[in-house]
C-alpha positions as a Markdown table, in Angstrom:
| # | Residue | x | y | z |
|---|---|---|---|---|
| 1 | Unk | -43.2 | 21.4 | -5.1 |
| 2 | Unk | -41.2 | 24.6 | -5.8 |
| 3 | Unk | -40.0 | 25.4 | -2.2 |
| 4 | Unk | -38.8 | 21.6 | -2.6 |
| 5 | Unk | -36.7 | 22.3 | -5.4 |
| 6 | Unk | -35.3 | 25.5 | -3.8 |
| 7 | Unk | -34.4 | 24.0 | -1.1 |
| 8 | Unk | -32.3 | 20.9 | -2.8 |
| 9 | Unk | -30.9 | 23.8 | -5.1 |
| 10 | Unk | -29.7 | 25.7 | -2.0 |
| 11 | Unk | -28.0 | 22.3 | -1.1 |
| 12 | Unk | -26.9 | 21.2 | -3.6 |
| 13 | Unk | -24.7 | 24.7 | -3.7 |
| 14 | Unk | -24.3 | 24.9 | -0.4 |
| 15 | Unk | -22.8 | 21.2 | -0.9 |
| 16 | Unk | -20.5 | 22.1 | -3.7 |
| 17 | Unk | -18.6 | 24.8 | -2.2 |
| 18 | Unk | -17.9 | 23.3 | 1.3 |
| 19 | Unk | -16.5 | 20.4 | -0.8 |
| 20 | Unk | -14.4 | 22.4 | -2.9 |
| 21 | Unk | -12.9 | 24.7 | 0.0 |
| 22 | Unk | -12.2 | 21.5 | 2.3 |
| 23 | Unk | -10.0 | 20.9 | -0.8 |
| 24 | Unk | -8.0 | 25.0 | -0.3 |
| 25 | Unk | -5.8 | 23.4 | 2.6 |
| 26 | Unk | -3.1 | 21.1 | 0.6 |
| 27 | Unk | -2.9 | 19.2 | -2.7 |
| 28 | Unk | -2.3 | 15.4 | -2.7 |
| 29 | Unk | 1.1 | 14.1 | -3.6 |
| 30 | Unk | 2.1 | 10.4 | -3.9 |
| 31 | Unk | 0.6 | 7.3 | -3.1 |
| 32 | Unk | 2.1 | 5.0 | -0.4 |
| 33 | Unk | 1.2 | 1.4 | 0.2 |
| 34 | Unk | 1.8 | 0.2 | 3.8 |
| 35 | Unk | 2.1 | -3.4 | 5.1 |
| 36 | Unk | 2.4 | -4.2 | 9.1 |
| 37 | Unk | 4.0 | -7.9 | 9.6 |
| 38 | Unk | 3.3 | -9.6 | 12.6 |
| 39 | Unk | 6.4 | -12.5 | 12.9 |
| 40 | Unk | 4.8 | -16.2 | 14.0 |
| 41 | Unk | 6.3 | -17.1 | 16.8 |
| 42 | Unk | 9.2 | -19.6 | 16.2 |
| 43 | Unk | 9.1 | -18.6 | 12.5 |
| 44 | Unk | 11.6 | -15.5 | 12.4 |
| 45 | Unk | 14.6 | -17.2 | 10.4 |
| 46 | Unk | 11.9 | -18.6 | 7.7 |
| 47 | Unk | 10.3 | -15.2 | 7.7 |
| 48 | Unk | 13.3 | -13.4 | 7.4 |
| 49 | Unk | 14.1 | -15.6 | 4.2 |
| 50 | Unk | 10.7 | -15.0 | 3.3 |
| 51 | Unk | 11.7 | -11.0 | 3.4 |
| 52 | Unk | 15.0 | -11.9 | 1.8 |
| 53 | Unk | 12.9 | -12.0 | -1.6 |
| 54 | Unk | 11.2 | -8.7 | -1.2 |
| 55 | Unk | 13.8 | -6.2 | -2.2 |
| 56 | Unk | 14.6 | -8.6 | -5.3 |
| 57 | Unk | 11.0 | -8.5 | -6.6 |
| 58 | Unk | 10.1 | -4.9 | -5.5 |
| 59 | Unk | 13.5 | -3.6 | -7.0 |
| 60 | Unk | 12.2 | -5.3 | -10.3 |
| 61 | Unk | 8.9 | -3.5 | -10.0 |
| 62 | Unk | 10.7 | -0.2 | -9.5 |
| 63 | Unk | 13.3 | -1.1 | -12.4 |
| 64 | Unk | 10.3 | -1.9 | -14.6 |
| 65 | Unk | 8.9 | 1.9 | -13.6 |
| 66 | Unk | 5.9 | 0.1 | -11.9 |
| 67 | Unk | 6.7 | 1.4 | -8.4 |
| 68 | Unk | 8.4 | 4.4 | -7.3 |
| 69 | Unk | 10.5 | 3.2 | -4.1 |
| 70 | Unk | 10.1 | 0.5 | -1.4 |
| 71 | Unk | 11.7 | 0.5 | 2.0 |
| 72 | Unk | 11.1 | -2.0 | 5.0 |
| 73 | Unk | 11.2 | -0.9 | 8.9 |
| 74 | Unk | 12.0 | -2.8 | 12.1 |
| 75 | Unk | 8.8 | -2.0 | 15.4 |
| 76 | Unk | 11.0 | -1.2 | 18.2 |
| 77 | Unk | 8.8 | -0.5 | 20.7 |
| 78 | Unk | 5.0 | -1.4 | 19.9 |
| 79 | Unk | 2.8 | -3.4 | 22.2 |
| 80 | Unk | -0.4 | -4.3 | 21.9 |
| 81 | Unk | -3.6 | -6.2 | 19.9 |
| 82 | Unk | -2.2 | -4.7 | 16.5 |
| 83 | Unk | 1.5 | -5.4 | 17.6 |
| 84 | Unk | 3.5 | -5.6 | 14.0 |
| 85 | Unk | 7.4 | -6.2 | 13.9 |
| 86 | Unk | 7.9 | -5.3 | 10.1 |
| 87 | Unk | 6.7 | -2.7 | 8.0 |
| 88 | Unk | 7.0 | -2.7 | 4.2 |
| 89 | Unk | 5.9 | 0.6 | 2.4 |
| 90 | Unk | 5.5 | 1.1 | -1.5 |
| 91 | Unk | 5.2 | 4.2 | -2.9 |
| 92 | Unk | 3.8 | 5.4 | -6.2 |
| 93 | Unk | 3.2 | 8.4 | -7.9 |
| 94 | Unk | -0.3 | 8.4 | -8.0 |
| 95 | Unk | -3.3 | 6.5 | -7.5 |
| 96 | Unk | -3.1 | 5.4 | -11.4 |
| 97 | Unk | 0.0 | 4.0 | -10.5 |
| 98 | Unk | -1.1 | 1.5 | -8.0 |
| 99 | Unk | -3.9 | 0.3 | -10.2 |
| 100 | Unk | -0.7 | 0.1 | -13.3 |
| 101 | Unk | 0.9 | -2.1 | -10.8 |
| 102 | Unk | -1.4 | -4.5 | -10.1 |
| 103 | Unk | -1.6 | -5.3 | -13.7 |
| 104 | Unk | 1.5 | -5.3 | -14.4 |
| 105 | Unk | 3.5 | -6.9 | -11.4 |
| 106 | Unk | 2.3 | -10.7 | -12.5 |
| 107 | Unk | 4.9 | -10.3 | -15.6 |
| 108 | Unk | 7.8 | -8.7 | -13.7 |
| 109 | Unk | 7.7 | -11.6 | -10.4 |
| 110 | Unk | 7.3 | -13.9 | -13.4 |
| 111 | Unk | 10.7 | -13.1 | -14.0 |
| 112 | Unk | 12.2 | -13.0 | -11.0 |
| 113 | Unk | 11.3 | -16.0 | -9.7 |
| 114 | Unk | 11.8 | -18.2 | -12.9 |
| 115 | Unk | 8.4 | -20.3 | -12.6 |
| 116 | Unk | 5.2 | -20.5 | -10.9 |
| 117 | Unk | 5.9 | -22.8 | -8.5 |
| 118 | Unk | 9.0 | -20.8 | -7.2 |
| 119 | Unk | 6.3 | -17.7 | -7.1 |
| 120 | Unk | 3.9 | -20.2 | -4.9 |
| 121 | Unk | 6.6 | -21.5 | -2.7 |
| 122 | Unk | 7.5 | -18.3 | -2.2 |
| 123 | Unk | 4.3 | -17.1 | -1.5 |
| 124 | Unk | 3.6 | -20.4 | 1.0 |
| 125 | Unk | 6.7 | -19.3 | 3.0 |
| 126 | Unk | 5.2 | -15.9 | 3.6 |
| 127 | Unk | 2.0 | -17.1 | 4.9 |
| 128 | Unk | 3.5 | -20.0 | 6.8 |
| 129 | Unk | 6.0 | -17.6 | 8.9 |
| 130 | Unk | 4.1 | -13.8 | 9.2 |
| 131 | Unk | 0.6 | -12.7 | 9.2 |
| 132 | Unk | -0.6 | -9.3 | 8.0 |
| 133 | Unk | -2.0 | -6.8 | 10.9 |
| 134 | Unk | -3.0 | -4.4 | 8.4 |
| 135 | Unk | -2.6 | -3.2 | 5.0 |
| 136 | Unk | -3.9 | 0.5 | 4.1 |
| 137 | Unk | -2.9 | 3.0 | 1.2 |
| 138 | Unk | -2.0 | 6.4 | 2.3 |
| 139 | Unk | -2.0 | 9.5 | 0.2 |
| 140 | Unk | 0.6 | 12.2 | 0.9 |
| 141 | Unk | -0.2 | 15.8 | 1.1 |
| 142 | Unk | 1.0 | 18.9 | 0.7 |
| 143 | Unk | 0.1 | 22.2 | 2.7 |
| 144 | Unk | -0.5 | 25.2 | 1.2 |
């Protein structure tokens, strides 16, 4: 029974450091939130309005300090099964911040949109014209 505990004791700190050094190579920076759009086909103008609301409601978000930045890219040259032609990215500070925007976008779209049912039709529109090939949060880092 006591070699048994040795034995978890020497992994258990064997464990801990190779965690901490795999942590000695960089420090984590912001948090980024990317989007890949894949365009139905026949659908761009629609879309396109779709997109139109984006920087409306994101600038909102970032006036209202919920967000840090937003910015949306064009594929130029991508082929394949995950084929996207627009990218949205949102960044934040941290990972507190993305869990601060969750809770508190409702009341800031709220606004820009005027009622619910604008916010649905809106919503509709987006799912109607695009479909999302992938969604992932990123962290940044920083070498040291």
């Amino acid at each position: 029974m006591r070699a048994i505990l040795r034995v978890l004791c020497v992994l258990a700190v064997v464990g801990t450091s190779t965690v901490a050094s795999s942590q000695q190579y960089y420090s984590n920076g912001g948090v980024r939130r990317v989007i890949k759009y894949r365009i139905l086909p026949g659908k761009t103008a629609d879309f396109y309005k779709w997109l139109g609301m984006a920087p409306k409601v994101l600038g909102a978000e970032k006036d209202a300090g919920l967000i840090q930045d937003f910015s949306l890219m064009h594929s130029t040259e991508f082929v394949g099964p995950d084929k996207y032609d627009v990218v949205l990215v949102i960044s934040y500070k941290d990972l507190a911040g993305v869990d601060a925007a969750a809770q508190g976008a409702a009341a800031v779209t709220d606004k820009v949109f005027g009622s619910p049912e604008n916010r649905a039709a809106w919503g509709k529109l987006g799912s109607d014209t695009s479909e999302v090939v992938s969604s992932e949060l990123v962290r940044e880092i920083h070498l040291k």
